[in-house]
C-alpha positions in Angstrom: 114.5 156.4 68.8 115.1 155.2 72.4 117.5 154.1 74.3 118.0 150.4 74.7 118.3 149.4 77.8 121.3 148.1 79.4 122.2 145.9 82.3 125.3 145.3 84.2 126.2 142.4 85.4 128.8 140.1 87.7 129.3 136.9 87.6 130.2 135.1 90.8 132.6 132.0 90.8 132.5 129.0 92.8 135.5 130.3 94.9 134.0 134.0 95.6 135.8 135.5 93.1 134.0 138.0 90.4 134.0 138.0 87.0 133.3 141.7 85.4 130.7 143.5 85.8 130.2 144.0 82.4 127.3 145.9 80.3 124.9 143.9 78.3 121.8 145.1 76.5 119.0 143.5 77.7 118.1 141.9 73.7 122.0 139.8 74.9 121.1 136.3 75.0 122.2 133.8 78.2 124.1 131.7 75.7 126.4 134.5 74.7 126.8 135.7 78.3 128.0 131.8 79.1 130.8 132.0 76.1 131.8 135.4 77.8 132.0 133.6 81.1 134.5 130.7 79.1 136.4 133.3 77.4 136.8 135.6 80.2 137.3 132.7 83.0 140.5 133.4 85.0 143.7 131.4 84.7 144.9 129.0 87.7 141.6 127.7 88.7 141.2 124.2 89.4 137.9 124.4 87.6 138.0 125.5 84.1 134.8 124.6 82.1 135.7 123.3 78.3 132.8 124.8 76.6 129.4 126.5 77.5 127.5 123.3 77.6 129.5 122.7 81.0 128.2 126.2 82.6 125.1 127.1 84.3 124.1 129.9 84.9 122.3 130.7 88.2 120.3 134.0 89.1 117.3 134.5 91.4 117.7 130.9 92.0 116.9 130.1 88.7 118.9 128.4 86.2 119.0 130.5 83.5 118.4 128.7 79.3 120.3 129.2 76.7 117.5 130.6 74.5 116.1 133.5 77.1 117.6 136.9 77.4 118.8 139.6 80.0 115.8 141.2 79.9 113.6 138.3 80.5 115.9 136.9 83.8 116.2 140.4 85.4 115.3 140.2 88.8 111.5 140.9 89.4 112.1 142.8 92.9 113.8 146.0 90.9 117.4 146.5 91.1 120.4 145.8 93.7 122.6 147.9 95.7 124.5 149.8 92.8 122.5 148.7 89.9 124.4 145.3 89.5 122.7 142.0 88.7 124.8 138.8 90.1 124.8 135.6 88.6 126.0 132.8 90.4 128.7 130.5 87.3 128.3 126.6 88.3 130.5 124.7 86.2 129.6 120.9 86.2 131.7 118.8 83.5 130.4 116.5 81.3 129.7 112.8 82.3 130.9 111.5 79.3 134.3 109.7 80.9 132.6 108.8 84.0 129.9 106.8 82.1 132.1 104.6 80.0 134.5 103.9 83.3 131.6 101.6 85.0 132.9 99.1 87.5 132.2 95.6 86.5 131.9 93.6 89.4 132.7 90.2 88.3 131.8 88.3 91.7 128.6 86.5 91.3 125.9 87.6 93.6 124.0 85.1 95.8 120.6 85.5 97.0 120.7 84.7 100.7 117.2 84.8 102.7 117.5 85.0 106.4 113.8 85.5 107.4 112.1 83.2 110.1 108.4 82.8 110.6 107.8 81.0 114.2 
């Protein structure tokens, strides 16, 4: 039977710091590397995500989705100084609050027309 094959992997932070590297098998999915990534996010950072629907995950300048797997987002150009894959964790929070706090501007708006044909 052979050997599966394995991949180890960093993930790099918004502030420069690193998360792992761990091992993965290359059959591990991007979704479960992102509920790593929440589980294993370090304490005292301004930006914590609340679930994995709030990370991306970026590597080869590619966002990585959910449904694809290590294998599949390796990088194509063979592999990097000590055999560790970086991927880059962007953590954007849901727009949930910011779309129900519109401003209402109340002041009616006049249509003023300045133009002048001579």
């Amino acid at each position: 039977m052979p050997e599966e094959e394995s991949i180890d992997i960093k993930f790099r932070l918004y502030d420069g710091s690193d998360i792992g590297p761990f091992r993965y098998s290359a059959a591990s999915t991007v979704d479960f590397l992102k509920q790593r990534v929440v589980s294993d996010w370090p304490k005292g950072k301004t930006v914590v995500p609340k679930g994995i629907n709030e990370v991306k995950l970026i590597s080869s300048g590619k966002i990585l989705e959910n449904n694809k797997t290590v294998g599949q987002c390796k990088n194509p150009f063979g592999e990097t100084a000590g055999g560790v894959t970086v991927m880059h964790v962007v953590v954007q929070p849901s727009l949930a609050k910011t779309k129900t706090e519109k401003k209402v501007d109340k002041a009616p708006k006049a249509v003023i027309c300045t133009c002048t044909i001579l």
